[in-house]
Every structure is written in structure tokens, then in C-alpha cells.
N, C-alpha and C positions, 0 to 999 in steps of 0.2 A: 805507685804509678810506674807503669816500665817505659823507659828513656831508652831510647837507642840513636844511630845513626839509620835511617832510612833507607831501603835498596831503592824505591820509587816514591814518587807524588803523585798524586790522584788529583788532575785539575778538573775541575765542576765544570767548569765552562757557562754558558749563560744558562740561566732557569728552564726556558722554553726552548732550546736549543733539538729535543729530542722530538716535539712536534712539529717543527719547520727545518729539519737538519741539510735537505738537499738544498732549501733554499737559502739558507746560511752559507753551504758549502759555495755555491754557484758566487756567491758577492762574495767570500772569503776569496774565490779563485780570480775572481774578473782585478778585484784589488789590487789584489799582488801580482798578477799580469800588468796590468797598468801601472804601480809602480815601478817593474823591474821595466819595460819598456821606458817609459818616458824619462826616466832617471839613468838608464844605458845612452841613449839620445843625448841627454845632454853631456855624456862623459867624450861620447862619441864625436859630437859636433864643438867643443871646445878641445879635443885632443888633432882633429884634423882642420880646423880652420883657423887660420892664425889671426884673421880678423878677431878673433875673441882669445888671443893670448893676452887678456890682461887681468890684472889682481883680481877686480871682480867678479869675472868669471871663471878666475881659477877656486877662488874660493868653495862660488856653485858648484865647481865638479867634486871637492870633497864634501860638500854637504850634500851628495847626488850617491858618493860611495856610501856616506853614512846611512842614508836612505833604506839604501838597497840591502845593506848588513842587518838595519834594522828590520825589517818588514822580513827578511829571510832567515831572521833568528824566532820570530813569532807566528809567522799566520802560516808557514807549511803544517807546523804542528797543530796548531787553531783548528784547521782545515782535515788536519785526521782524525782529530776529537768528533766534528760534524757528519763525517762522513763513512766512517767506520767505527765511530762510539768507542778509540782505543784514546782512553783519556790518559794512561800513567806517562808520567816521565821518570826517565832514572834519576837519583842525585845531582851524579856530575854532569849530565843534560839539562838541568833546571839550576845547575852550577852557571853553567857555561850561558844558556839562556841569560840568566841576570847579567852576567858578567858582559854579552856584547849591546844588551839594552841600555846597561849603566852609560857604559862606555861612549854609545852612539847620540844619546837622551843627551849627555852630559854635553857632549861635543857638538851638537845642533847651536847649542843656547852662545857656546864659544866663537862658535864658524859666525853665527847670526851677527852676535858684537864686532866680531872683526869686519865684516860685511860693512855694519854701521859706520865702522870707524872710515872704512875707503870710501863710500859716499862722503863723506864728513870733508873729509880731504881734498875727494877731486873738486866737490860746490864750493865750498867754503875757501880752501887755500891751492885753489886752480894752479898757479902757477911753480908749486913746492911739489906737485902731486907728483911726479916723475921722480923727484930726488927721493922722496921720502916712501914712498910706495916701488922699493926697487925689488927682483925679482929675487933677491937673497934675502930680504926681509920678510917677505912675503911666504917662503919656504919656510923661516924660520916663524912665523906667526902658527901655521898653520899645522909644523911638527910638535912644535911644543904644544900646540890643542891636544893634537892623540895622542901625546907622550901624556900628558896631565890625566886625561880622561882615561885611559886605557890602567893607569897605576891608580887612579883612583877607584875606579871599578874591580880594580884587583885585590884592590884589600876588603873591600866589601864581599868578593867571593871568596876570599882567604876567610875571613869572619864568620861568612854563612856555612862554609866548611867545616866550620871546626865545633859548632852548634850540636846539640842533641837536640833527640827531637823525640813529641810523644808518638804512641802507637797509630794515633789517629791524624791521618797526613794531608787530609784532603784543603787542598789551598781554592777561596772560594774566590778565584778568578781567573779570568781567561789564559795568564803567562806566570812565571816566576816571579812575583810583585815581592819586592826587599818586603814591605811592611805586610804586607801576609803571612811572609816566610817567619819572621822575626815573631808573630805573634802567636804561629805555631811551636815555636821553639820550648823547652823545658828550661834551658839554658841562663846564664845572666845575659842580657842582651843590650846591657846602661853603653859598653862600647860601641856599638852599632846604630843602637840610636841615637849617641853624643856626636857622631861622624854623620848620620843623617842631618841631626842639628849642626852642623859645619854647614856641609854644604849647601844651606839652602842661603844662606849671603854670598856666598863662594860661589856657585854655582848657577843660583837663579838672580839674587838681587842688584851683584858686582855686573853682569851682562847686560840686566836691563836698567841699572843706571848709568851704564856708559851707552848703550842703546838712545835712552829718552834723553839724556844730554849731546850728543851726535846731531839729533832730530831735531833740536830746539835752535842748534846753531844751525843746521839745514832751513829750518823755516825761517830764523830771521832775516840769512841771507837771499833768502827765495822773497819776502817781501820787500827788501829793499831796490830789489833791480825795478828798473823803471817799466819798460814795458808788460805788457799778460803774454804777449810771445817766448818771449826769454823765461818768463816763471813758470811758464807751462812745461815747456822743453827741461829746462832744466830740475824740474819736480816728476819731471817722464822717466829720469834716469834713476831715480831712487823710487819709483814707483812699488814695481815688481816688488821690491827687497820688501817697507815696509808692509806689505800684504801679506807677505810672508809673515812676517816678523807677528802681525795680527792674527795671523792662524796659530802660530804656534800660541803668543799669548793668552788668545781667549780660552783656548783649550786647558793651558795650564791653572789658569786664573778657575777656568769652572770644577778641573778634576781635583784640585785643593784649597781650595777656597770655600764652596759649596757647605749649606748646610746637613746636619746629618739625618736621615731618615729614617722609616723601617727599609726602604728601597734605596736606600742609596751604595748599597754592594753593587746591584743591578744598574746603576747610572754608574760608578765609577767602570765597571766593564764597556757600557757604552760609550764612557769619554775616552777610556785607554785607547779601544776600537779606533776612536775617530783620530786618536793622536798617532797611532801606531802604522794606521795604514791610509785613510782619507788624504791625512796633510801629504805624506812622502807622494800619491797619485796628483794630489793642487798643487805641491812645486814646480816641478815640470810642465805644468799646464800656465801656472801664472808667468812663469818667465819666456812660454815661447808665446802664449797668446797678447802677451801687452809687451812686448819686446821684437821690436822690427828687427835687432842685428840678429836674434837667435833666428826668426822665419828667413830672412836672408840668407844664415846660415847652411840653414834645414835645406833651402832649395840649390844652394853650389854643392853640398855634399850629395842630394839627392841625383840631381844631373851629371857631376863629376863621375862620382863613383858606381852608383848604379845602374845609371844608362849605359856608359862606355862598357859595363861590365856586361851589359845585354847585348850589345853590339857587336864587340870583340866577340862574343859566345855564338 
């Protein structure tokens, strides 16, 4: 068998992909329009409205960067496979592909828990939220997210680097997927997939048990207050978040959970799909559509700055 290191990958992309290619192309493109807008928007309207300088919504704006890193490390290329059938990627393009996937994937699930933990805080222990939720802490919450994910993703493409690989490269899904690559491999791969089996407690299970324990103290304190005015309101503030928090989960929960099929290569690409580019386009839309301070926001930025700006002009 000849082993080498590869100059390119040849991704398959979907099955039927070559009979409905423009119209693949056309949703590939509206996607990612929609998520680089609505996720600019909100970097936009939490960096110029100070009504939304706080934890919460600082947090949104790097899960808004992440977003955009992610969906612009994936579907321009998606999007040229569709559109002009140029399916290869170099090595270190499908290096680099993993490495900002890893990176952003891993970092949602972190940002999402820290997210939990600030609701948790402001419902629950309203009156600590200010001491405990300070703007140095909050810096340091959310450095040590990229710092963790960014070196974790890094060894993973330090690993996938150093891999041979057979003659036949073709990876049968839409992006640089670690477990595609690894089962291409010729290589020993027990490192890769003992560090895969790390982080699935580390990464998936430690977020959402502090996640569902957050929410558990959120709901009890949300039934104990006396009126439905007061539960209401104050179950409005963590609304958005946990919607969120359900999009990402269902999705995770179906793309590996799921049982296995003749078709389930063809549904894992349609779950990536939906986790890759769907959710990052629902972020931005659940936070400004069930959240009065972001629409508030949208209209003093809209008025401020782009009227005066048509005006002056």
C-alpha cells in the first residue's frame, strides 16, 4: 500500500449535489450572507451601545466572532465545490479548516456555559451579580475560552499533520471532519482518538452539566416568586440564551447520538449543514427578535448613525 503525505483532499461534498448545484449554491450563499450580517449586527450594536455593555452581552459578541470564523472557515469553500465542481483542498487548507472548526465548535459550547453561569447569577443571586460578574472577570472567563480551545484545536492539527495518508484521499463529507480524516489515515491514530475521547466530558458533558444545573437553580427560583408577572419577566431574560442553548443541543445530540444507517454519511452532512450554518444565521435572529434591549438598540444605532450620516451627506 503507498502511504504518503497528501498535496490535496478531494471532498465529495453531498451525493446529489451535481444535480441541484446552483440551487445548493444559492442557499449555501443566502446562509452565509445571513450569518456574516446578523452576527456583524450584533458585534456592531453591543460595541457602540453602552446600554448593552454588560457580561451578557459581551459574551454574545464573542459567540457572534465565533460564528462568523466559523461559517467563513466552511461554506465559502462548500460553496465552490457547488458551483464550479473545484472539490480539492490543499493539506494545510484542510489543516487549517479543522483547526478554526475545532477551535470555534469547542468555544460555542464554553461561551454557551459561561452564558448559563451569568443568568444563574443575575436570577438567582441578584444582589452579588455586580461584585461577582466584574468586567476583569468576565475578560478573563472568556480568554481563557480561546486560549483553551485554540491549543486544544492545535494539537489536533499538529496530529492530523503529522499523519500519512493512503493514495485514495477522498473525505466523504462536506468539511475537514477529524473522524473522516483519522479514518483515512494509514497511520496509528489510538493518540487522536484517546484526545477525541478526552474531550467529549471536557468539552461536551463538563458545559452541559454546569449548563442544566444553572437552569435548575434558575427554574426553582423562577417558581418561588410569588407573582406570574415577576416569573415571566424574569424567565424573559434568559429566554433567548436557553433557545439557543436548544439549538445547539438538539443538533449535537442528533449529529452523534443518532443511529447508524446505509444513509447516515448523507444525514451526518445534513446535521453538520444545519449546525455549521442554520444555527450561527438563528443566533442573531433569536436575540434580536425576543429581546426588546437588542431591537431598542438596532433603532438608536439605526437613527444615530445612519440618518445623521444621510443628513450631514
Amino acid at each position: 500500500m503507498n502511504i504518503s503525505v497528501p498535496r490535496d483532499f478531494h471532498l465529495i461534498g453531498f451525493f446529489n449535489s451535481k444535480e441541484h448545484h446552483h440551487i445548493i449554491f444559492i442557499g449555501l450563499l443566502l446562509m452565509y450572507l445571513l450569518a456574516l450580517v446578523g452576527n456583524m449586527l450584533i458585534i456592531v450594536l453591543v460595541c457602540l451601545v453602552s446600554q448593552l455593555h454588560t457580561p451578557m452581552y459581551f459574551f454574545l459578541c464573542n459567540l457572534a466572532v465565533q460564528d462568523i470564523i466559523s461559517v467563513s472557515a466552511i461554506l465559502p469553500k462548500l460553496m465552490v465545490m457547488n458551483f464550479i465542481g473545484e472539490r480539492s483542498i490543499s493539506f494545510y487548507g484542510c489543516i487549517t479548516q479543522l483547526f478554526l472548526y475545532i477551535s470555534c465548535n469547542d468555544g460555542d459550547f464554553l461561551l454557551l456555559a459561561t452564558m448559563a453561569y451569568d443568568r444563574y447569577v443575575a436570577i438567582c443571586v441578584p444582589l452579588r451579580y455586580q461584585l461577582i460578574m466584574k468586567p476583569r472577570f468576565c475578560i478573563l472567563l472568556v480568554t481563557t475560552s480561546w486560549m483553551f480551545c485554540a491549543t486544544n484545536a492545535m494539537c489536533f492539527a499538529l496530529l492530523i499533520s503529522h499523519l500519512s495518508f493512503c493514495r485514495l484521499i477522498n473525505i466523504n463529507h462536506i468539511f475537514c471532519e477529524i473522524i473522516s480524516l483519522v479514518e483515512l489515515s494509514c497511520s496509528d491514530t489510538s493518540l487522536i482518538k484517546a484526545l477525541i475521547t478526552a474531550d467529549v466530558p471536557l468539552i461536551g458533558i463538563f458545559p452541559f452539566g454546569l449548563i442544566l444545573t444553572s437552569y435548575v437553580y434558575i427554574i426553582y427560583t423562577i417558581l418561588k416568586m410569588r407573582t406570574l408577572a415577576a416569573r415571566l419577566k424574569t424567565f424573559s431574560s434568559c429566554s433567548s440564551h436557553l433557545t439557543v442553548v436548544l439549538l445547539y443541543g438538539c443538533t449535537c445530540i442528533s449529529l452523534y447520538m443518532k443511529p447508524v444507517s446505509e444513509n447516515s454519511q448523507e444525514v451526518d452532512k445534513m446535521l453538520s449543514l444545519i449546525y455549521l450554518g442554520f444555527i450561527p444565521v438563528l443566533n442573531p435572529l433569536v436575540y434580536s427578535l425576543r429581546n426588546r434591549q437588542v431591537q431598542s438598540s438596532a433603532k438608536i444605532v439605526f437613527t444615530k448613525y445612519l440618518l445623521n450620516s444621510l443628513y450631514n451627506g
